[in-house]
C-alpha positions as CSV (number, residue, x, y, z in Angstrom):
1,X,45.9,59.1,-114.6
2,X,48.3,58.8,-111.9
3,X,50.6,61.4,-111.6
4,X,53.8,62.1,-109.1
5,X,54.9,65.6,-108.4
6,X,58.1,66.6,-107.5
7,X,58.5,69.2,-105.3
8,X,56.2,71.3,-103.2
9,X,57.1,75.0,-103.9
10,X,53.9,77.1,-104.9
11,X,54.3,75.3,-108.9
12,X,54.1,71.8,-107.4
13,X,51.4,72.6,-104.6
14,X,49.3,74.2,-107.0
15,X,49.6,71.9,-110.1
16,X,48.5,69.3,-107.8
17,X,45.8,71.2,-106.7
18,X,44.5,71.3,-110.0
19,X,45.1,67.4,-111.4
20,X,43.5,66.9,-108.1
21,X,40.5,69.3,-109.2
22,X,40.1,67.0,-112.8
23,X,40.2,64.1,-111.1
24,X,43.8,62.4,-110.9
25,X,45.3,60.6,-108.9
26,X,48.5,62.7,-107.4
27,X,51.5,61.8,-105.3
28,X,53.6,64.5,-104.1
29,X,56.8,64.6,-103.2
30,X,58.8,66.9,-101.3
31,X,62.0,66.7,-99.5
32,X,61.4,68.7,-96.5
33,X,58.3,70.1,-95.2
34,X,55.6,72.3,-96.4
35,X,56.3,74.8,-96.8
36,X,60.4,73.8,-96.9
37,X,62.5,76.5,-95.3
38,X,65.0,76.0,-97.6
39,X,62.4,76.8,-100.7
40,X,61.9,79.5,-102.7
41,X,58.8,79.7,-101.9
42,X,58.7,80.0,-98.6
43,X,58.9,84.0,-97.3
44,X,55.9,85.5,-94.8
45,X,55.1,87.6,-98.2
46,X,56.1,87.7,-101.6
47,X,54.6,90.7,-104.3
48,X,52.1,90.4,-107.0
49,X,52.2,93.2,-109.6
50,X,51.2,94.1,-112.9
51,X,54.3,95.9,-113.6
52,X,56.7,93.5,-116.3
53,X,58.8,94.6,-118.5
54,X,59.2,92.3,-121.7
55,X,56.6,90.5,-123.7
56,X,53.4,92.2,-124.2
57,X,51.5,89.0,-123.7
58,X,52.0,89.7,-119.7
59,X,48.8,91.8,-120.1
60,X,47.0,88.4,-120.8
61,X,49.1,86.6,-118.4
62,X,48.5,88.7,-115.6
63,X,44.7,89.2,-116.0
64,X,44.7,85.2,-115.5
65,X,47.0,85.2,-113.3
66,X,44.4,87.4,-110.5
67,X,41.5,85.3,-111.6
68,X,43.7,81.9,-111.0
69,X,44.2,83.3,-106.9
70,X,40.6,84.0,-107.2
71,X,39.6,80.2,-108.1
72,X,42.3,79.0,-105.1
73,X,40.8,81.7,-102.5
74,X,37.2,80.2,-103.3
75,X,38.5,76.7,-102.5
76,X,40.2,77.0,-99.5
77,X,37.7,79.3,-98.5
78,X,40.3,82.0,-97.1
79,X,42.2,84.2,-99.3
80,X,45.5,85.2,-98.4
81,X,46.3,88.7,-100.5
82,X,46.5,91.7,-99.5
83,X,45.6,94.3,-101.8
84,X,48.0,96.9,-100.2
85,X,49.0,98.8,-104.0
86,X,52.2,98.5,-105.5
87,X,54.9,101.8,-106.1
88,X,57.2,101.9,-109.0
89,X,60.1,105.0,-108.3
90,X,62.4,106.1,-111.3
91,X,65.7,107.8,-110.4
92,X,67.4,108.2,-113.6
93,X,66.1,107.9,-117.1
94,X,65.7,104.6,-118.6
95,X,65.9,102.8,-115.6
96,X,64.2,99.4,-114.6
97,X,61.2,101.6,-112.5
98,X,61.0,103.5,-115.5
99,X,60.9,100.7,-118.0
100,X,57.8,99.1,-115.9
101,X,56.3,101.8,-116.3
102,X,56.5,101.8,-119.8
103,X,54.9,98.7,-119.9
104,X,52.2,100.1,-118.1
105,X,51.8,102.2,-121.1
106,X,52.2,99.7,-123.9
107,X,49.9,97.5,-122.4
108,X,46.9,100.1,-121.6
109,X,47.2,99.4,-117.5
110,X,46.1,102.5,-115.3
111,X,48.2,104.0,-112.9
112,X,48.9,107.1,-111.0
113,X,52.0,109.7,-111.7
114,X,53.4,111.3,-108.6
115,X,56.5,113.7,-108.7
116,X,58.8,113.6,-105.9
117,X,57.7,115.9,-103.8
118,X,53.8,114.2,-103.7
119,X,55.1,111.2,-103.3
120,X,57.2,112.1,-99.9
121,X,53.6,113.9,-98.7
122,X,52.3,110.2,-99.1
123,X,54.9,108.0,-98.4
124,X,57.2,110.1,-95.5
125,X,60.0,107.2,-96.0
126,X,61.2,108.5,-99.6
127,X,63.5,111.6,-100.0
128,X,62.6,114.0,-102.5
129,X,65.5,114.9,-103.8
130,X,66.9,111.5,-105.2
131,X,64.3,110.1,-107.2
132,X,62.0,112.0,-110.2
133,X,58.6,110.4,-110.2
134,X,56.5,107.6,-108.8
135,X,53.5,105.7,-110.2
136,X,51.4,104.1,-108.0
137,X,48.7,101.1,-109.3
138,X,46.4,100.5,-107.2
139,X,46.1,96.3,-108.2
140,X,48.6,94.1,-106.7
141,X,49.9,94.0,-103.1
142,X,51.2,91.1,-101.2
143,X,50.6,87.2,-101.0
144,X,51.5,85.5,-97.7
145,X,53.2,82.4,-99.1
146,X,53.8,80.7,-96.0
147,X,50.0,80.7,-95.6
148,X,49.4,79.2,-98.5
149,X,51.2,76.7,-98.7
150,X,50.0,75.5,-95.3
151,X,46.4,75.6,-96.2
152,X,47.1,74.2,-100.1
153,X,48.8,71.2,-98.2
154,X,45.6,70.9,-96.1
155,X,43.3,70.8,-99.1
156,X,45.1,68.2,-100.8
157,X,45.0,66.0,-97.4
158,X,41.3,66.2,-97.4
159,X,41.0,65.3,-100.8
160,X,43.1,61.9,-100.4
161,X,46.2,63.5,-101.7
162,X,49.4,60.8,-101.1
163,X,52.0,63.9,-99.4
164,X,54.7,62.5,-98.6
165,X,57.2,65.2,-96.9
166,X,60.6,64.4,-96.1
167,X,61.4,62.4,-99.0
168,X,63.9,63.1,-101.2
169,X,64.4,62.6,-104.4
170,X,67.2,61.5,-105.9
171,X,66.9,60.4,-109.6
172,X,64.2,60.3,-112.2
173,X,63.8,58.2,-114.6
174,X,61.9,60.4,-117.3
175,X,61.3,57.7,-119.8
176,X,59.5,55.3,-117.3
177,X,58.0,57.7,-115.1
178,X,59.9,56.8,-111.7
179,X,60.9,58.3,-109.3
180,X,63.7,56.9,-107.0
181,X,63.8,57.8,-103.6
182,X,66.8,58.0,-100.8
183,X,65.4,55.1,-99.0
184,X,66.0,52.9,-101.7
185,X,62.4,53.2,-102.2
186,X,60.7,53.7,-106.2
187,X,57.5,55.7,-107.0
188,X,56.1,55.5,-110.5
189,X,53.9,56.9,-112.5
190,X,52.1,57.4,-115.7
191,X,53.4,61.2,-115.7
192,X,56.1,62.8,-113.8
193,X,56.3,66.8,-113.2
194,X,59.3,68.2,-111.8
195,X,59.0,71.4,-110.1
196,X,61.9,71.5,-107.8
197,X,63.2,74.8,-108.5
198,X,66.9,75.6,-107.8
199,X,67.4,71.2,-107.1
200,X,66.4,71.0,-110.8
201,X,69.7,70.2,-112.0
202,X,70.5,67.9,-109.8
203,X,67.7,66.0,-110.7
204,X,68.1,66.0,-114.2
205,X,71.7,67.6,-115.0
206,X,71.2,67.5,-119.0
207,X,69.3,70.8,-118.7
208,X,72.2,72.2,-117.5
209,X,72.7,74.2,-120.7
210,X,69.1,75.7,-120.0
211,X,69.3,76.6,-116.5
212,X,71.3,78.2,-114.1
213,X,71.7,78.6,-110.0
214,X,71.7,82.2,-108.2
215,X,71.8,83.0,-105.1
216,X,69.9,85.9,-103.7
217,X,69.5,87.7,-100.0
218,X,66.3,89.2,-98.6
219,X,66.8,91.1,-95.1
220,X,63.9,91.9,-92.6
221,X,64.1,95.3,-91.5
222,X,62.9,97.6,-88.4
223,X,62.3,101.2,-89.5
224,X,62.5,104.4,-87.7
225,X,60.1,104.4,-84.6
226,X,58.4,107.6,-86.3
227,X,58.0,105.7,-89.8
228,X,56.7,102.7,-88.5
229,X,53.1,104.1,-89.1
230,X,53.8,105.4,-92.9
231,X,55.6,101.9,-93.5
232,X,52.7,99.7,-92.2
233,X,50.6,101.6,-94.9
234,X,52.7,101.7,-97.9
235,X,52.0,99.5,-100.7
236,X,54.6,96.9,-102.0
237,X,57.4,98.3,-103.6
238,X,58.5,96.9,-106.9
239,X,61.0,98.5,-108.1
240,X,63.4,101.4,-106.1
241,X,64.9,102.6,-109.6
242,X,68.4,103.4,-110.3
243,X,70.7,100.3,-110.5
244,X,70.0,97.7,-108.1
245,X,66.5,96.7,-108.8
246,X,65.5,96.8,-105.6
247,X,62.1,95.7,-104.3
248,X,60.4,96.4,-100.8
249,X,57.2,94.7,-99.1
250,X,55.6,96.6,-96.0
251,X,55.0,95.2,-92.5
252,X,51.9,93.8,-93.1
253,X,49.5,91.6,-91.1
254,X,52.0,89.9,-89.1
255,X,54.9,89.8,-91.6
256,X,57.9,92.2,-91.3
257,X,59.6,95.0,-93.9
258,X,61.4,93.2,-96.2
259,X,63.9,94.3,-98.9
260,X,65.1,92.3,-102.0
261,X,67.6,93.6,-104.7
262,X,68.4,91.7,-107.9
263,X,72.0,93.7,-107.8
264,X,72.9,90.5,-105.0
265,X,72.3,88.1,-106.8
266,X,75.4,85.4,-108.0
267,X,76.0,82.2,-109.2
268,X,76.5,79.0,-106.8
269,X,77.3,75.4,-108.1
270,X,74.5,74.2,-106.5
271,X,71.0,74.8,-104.3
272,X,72.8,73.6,-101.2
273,X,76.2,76.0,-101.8
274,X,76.2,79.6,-99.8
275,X,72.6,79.2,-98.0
276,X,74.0,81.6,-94.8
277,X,74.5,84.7,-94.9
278,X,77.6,86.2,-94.1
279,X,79.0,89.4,-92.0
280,X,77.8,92.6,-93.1
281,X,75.7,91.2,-96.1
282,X,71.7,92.7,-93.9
283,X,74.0,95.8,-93.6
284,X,75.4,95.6,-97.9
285,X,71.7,94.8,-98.7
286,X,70.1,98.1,-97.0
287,X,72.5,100.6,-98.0
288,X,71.2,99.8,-102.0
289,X,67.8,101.5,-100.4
290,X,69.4,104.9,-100.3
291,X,68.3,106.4,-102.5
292,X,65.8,106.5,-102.7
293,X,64.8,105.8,-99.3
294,X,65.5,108.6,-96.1
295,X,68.0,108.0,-93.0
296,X,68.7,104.4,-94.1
297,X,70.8,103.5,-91.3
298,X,68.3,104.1,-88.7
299,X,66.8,101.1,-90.1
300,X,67.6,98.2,-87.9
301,X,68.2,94.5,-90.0
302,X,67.0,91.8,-87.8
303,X,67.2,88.8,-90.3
304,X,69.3,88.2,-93.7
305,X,67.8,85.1,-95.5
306,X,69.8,83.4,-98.4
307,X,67.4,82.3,-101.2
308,X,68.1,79.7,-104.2
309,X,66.5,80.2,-107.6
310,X,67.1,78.9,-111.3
311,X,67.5,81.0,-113.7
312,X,67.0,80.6,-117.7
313,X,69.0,83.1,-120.1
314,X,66.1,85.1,-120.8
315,X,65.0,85.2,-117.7
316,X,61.4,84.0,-117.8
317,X,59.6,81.0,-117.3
318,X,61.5,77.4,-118.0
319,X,59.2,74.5,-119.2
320,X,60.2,71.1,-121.0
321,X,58.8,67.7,-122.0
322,X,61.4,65.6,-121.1
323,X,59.8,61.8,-122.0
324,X,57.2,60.9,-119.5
325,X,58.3,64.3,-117.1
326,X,57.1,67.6,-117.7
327,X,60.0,70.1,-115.6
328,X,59.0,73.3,-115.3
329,X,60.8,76.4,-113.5
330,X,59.5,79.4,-112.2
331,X,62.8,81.5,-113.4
332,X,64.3,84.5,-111.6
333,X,62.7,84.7,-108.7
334,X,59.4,86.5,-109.9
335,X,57.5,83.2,-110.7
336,X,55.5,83.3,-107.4
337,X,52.8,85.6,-108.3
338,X,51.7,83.7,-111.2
339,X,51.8,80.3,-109.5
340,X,48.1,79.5,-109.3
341,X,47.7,80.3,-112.9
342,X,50.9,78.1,-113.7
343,X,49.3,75.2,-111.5
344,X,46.2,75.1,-114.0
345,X,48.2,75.6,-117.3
346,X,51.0,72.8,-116.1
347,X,47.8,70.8,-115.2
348,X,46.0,71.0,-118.2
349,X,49.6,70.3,-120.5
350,X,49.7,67.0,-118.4
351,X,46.1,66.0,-119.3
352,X,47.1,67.5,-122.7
353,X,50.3,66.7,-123.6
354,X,50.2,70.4,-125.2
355,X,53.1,71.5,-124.5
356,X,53.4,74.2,-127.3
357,X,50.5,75.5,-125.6
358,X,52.4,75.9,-122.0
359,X,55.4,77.3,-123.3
360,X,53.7,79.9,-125.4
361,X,51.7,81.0,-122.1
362,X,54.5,80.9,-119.7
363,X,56.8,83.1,-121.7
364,X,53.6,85.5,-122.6
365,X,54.2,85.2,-126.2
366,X,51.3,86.6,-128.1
367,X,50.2,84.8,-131.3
């Protein structure tokens, strides 16, 4: 079956990876190049966790979702993850660290409690005296995305894989399987997937009572000379507590500290709108660190990067059959870590045409 891609974040790199794997023949299309610096997608490092709050199917999800990296690592023959830990902190009661944790719990996962003062013995960057526990599990860590995308790009070139960067879509025909280019050019198909994230709706603007567009920052940080030692050995961070769900990822085999917080996040008409950061946004970002973090000024920002995602209401995974195209959208900005996983599972809907199947998965619905 010939099937066209569109888009090259990690959905699209690694649903062609597997068609490619059963045997199809796969064009992919991507407007800039891989990875695309204006892609979500994109970042030195991005988390993988088992801490979700939500369905209880995620403990199904997530179990596939290591052994899906697993099958990639063995075929590139290089496996970029680092299994660094990850830290959940709760400030208040009932907060979002807290409620991951309670996941953990409904689930069955493992972890390890620390009160505040244990967890300042380990990790010298927290203060004591604004948070009340942390929970360390020791699964998860950090994926270097960049990387990956890279060497995903080269195994579908050595597999005959048609790549064609720099080409932009600009309509679809769903019901005919085209795709029509900028140049005046037409690609088609006998299946279509759209995985072109937070450029979705300008593809296909009917699913604009489905989706949404949200802008969010991510600042690169320099710590304190005399924390640089406990930061380059902290696990990931997923979740400060308190209010602004706030995320960190250590400096880590090349890449720098970075911090994320869902609090930033806002609405923009399109992918394109707001992609610069303005004055005093690095500075806005940090000071949601404290608490629970120590002497948060004395950390230096030395990059602010705007990000585009879409966003569905429920905030989880987007997929719909929409005639010969399957669109799918890795929603609210968590979808990276389970890309391999969605790669296979978009894959085998295509070969399939089950898409009850993929929907059921990717919102970890349990039967």
């Amino acid at each position: 079956m010939r099937v066209t891609i569109v888009g090259a974040g990690i959905v699209g790199l690694s649903t062609a990876w597997s068609l490619t794997k059963l045997g199809h023949d796969v064009t992919l299309i991507e407007q800039g190049s891989i990875p695309n610096p204006l892609a979500a997608s994109r970042d030195a490092h991005g988390m993988i966790c088992r801490a979700h709050d939500g369905a209880n199917g995620h403990a199904e999800t997530i179990a596939e979702m290591f052994d899906s990296w697993d099958m990639l690592w063995d075929d590139l023959g290089v496996s970029h993850y680092a299994n660094c830990g990850v830290l959940g902190i709760s400030q208040i009661p009932g907060d979002s660290g807290e409620q991951l944790r309670m996941s953990f719990d409904r689930v069955g996962f493992e972890y390890e409690r620390l009160d505040a003062n244990e967890a300042v013995e380990r990790y010298p960057f927290l203060d004591a005296a604004t948070f009340r526990y942390a929970y360390l599990d020791r699964d998860g860590g950090a994926l270097f995305c960049a990387r990956i995308a890279h060497d995903i790009k080269a195994w579908l070139r050595m597999r005959g894989v048609d790549i064609r960067m720099h080409t932009k879509a600009v309509a679809i025909d769903a019901a005919a399987a085209l795709v029509h280019i900028d140049d005046g050019t037409v690609v088609q198909a006998d299946r279509l997937v759209v995985a072109t994230g937070a450029w979705t709706l300008g593809l296909l603007p009917a699913l604009a009572d489905n989706l949404a567009i949200r802008r969010s920052l991510v600042a690169y940080l320099t710590p304190p000379a005399d924390l640089e030692t406990a930061w380059s050995n902290a696990p990931a961070i997923v979740d400060i507590g308190g209010r602004s769900n706030g995320y960190a990822l250590p400096p880590i085999d090349g890449a720098d500290l970075k911090f994320g917080a869902c609090a930033l996040k806002k609405p923009v008409p399109d992918a394109e709108a707001d992609r610069t950061a303005g004055p005093g946004e690095g500075d806005r970002l940090r000071q949601l660190f404290a608490p629970p973090f120590s002497r948060i000024d004395e950390y230096a920002v030395t990059e602010v990067e705007s990000c585009a995602y879409t966003f569905a209401a429920d905030q989880r995974f987007f997929s719909r059959r929409v005639g010969k195209a399957l669109v799918v959208s890795a929603c609210s900005g968590h979808g990276y870590q389970f890309g391999a996983a969605v790669g296979l599972r978009v894959a085998h809907a295509v070969q399939t045409d089950d898409d009850a199947a993929l929907v059921q998965w990717l919102r970890a619905e349990t039967v």
